[in-house]
C-alpha positions as protocol buffer text, in pm:
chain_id: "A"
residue {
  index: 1
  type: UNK
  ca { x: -692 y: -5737 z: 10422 }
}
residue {
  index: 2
  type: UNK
  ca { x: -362 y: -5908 z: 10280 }
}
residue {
  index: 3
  type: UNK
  ca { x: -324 y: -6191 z: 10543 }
}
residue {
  index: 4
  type: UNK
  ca { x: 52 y: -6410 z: 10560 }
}
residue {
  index: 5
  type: UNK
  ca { x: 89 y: -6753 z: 10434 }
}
residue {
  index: 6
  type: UNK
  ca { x: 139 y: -6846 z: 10744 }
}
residue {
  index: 7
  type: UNK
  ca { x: -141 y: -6752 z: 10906 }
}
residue {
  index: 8
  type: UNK
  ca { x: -526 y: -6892 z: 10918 }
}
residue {
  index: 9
  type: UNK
  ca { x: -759 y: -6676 z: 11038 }
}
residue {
  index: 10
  type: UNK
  ca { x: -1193 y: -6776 z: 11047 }
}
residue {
  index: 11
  type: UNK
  ca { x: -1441 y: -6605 z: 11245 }
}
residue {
  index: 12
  type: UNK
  ca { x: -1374 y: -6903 z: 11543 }
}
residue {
  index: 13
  type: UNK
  ca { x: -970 y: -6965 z: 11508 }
}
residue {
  index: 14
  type: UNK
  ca { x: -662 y: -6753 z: 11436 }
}
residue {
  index: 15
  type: UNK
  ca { x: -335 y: -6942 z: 11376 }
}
residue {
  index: 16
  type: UNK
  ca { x: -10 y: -6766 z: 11347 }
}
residue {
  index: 17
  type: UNK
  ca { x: 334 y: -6902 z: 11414 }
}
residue {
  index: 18
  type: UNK
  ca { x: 323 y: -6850 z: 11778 }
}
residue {
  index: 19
  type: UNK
  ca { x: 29 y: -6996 z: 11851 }
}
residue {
  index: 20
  type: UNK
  ca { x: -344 y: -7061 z: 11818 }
}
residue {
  index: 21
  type: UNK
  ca { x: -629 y: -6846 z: 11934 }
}
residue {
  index: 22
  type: UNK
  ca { x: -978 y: -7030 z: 11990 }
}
residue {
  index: 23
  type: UNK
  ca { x: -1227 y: -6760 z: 12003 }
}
residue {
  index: 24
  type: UNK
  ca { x: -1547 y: -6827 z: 12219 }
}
residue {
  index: 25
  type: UNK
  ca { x: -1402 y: -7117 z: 12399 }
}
residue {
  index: 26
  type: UNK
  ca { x: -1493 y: -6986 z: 12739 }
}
residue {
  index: 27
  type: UNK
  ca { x: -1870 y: -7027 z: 12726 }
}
residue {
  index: 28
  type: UNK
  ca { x: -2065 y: -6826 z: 12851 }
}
residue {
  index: 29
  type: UNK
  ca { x: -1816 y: -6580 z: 12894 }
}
residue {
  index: 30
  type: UNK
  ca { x: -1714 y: -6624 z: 12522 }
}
residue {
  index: 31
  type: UNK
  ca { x: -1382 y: -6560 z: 12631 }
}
residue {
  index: 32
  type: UNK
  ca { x: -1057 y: -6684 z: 12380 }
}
residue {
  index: 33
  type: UNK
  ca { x: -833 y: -6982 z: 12472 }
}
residue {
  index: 34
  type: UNK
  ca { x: -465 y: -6915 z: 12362 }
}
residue {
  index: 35
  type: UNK
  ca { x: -254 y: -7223 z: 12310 }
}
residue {
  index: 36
  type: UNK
  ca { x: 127 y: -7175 z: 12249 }
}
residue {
  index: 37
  type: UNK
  ca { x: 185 y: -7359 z: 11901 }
}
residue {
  index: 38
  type: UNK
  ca { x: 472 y: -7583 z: 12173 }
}
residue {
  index: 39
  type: UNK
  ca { x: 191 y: -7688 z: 12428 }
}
residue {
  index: 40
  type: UNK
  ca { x: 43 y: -7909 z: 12101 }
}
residue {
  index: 41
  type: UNK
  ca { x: 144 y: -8254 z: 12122 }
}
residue {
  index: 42
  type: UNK
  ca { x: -43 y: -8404 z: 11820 }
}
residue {
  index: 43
  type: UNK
  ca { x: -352 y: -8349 z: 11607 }
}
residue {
  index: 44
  type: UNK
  ca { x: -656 y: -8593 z: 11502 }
}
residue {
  index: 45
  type: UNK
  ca { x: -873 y: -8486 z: 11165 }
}
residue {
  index: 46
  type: UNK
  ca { x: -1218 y: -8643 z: 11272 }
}
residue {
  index: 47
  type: UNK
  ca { x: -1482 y: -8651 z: 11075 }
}
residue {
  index: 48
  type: UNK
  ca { x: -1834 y: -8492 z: 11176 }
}
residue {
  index: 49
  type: UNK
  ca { x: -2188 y: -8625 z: 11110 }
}
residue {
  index: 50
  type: UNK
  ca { x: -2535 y: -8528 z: 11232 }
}
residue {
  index: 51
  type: UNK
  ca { x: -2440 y: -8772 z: 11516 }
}
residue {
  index: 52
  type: UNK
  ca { x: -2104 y: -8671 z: 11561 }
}
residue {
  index: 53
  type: UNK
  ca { x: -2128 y: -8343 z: 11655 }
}
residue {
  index: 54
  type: UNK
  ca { x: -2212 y: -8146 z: 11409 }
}
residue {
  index: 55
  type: UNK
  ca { x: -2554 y: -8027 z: 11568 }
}
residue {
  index: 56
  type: UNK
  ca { x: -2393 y: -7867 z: 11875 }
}
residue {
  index: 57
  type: UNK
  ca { x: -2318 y: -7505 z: 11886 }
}
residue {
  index: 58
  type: UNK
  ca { x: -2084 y: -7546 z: 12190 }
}
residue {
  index: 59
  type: UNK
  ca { x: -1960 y: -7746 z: 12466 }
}
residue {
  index: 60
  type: UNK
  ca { x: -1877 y: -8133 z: 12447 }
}
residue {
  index: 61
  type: UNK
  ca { x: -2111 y: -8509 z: 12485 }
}
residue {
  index: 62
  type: UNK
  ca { x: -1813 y: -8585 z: 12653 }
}
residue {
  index: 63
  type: UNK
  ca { x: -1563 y: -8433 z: 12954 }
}
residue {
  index: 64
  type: UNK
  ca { x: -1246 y: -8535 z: 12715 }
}
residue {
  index: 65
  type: UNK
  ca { x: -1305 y: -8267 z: 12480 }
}
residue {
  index: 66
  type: UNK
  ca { x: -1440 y: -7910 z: 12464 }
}
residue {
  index: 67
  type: UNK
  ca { x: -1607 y: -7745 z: 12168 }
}
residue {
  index: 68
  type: UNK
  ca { x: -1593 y: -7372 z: 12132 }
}
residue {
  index: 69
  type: UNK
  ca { x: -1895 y: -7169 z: 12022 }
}
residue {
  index: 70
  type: UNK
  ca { x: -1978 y: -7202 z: 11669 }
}
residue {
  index: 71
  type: UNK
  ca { x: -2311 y: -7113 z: 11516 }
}
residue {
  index: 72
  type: UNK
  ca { x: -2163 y: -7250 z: 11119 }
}
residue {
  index: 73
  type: UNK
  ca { x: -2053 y: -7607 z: 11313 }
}
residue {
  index: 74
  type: UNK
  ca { x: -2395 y: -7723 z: 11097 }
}
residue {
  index: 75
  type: UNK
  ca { x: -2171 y: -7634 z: 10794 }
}
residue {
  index: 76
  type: UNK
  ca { x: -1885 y: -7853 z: 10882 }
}
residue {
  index: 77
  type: UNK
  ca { x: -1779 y: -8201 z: 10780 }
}
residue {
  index: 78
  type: UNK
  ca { x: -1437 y: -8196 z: 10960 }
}
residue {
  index: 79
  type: UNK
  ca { x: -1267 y: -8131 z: 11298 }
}
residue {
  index: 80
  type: UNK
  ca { x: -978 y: -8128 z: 11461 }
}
residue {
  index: 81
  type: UNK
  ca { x: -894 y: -8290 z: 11829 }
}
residue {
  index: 82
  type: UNK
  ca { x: -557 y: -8063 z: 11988 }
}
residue {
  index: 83
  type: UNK
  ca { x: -390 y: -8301 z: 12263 }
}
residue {
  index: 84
  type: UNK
  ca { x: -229 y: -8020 z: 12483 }
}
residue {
  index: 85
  type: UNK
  ca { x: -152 y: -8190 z: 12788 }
}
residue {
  index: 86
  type: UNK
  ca { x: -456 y: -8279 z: 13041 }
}
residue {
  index: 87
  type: UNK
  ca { x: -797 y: -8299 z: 12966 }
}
residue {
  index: 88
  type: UNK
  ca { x: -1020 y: -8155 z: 12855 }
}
residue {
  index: 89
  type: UNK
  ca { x: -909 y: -8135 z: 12415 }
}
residue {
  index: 90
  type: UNK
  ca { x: -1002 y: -7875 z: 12273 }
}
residue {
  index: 91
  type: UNK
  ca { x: -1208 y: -7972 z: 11948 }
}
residue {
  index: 92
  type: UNK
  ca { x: -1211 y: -7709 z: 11680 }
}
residue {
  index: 93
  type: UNK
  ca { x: -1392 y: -7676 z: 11374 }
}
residue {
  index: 94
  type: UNK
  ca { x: -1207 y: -7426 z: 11093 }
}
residue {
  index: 95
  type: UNK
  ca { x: -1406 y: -7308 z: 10784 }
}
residue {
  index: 96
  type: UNK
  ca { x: -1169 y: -7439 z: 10530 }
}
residue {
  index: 97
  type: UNK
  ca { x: -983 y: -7727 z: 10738 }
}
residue {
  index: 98
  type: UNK
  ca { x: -735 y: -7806 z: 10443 }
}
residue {
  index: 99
  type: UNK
  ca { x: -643 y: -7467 z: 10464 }
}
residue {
  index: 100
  type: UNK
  ca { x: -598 y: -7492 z: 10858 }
}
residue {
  index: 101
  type: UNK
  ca { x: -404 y: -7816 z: 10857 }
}
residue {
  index: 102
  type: UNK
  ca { x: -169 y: -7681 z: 10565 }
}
residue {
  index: 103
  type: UNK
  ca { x: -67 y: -7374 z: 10781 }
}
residue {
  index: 104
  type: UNK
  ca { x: -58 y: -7600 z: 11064 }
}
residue {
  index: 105
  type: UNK
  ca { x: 155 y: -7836 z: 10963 }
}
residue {
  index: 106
  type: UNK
  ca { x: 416 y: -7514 z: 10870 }
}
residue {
  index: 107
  type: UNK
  ca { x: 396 y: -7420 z: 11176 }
}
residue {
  index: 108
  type: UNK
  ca { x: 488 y: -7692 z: 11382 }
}
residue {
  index: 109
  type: UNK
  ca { x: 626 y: -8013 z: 11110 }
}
residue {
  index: 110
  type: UNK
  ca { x: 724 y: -8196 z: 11398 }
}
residue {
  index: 111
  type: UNK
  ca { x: 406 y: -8244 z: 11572 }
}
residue {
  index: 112
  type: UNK
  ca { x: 159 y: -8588 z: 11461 }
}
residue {
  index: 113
  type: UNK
  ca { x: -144 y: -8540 z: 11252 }
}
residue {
  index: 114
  type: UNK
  ca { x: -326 y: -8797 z: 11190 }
}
């Protein structure tokens, strides 16, 4: 399959230049969340740790954020916090983050990641 630069696409996230799909963030209803590329206000790289949240498979220690399911989130050093308005974040967790933030970043320059 011969996917565009400016797309990401993982078997939990698809980012094109409209906007970004979160599969599985509905729990249990494993349901998508779509969020228009112009609802995201800025972006936060965190990194994960066995303490950090890298040992859930969904869902959030806290009500600021929401995790979608993902059953590689063992795998992962890095995530990413979306601010898109009120509470709760979603936090999402890409397969190859340098690839997410890259096409990210083309898609919407103006917006802060730090």
């Amino acid at each position: 399959m011969n996917i565009p630069q400016n797309t990401y696409r993982d078997h939990t996230l698809v980012l094109d230049g409209e906007q970004l799909t979160i599969k599985g963030h509905y729990f249990p209803w494993l349901g998508p969340k779509d969020v228009p590329l112009e609802r995201i206000r800025s972006v936060t790289r965190v990194p994960m740790s066995g303490w950090g949240g890298k040992w859930h498979l969904w869902e959030s220690t806290t009500l600021g954020y929401w995790a979608n399911v993902d059953v590689r989130l063992f795998r992962k050093n890095t995530g990413f916090v979306l601010d898109v308005g009120p509470s709760p974040k979603p936090f999402i967790t890409p397969d190859n983050s340098d690839e997410f933030e890259r096409v990210l970043r083309a898609a919407v320059p103006a917006v802060p990641l730090s």
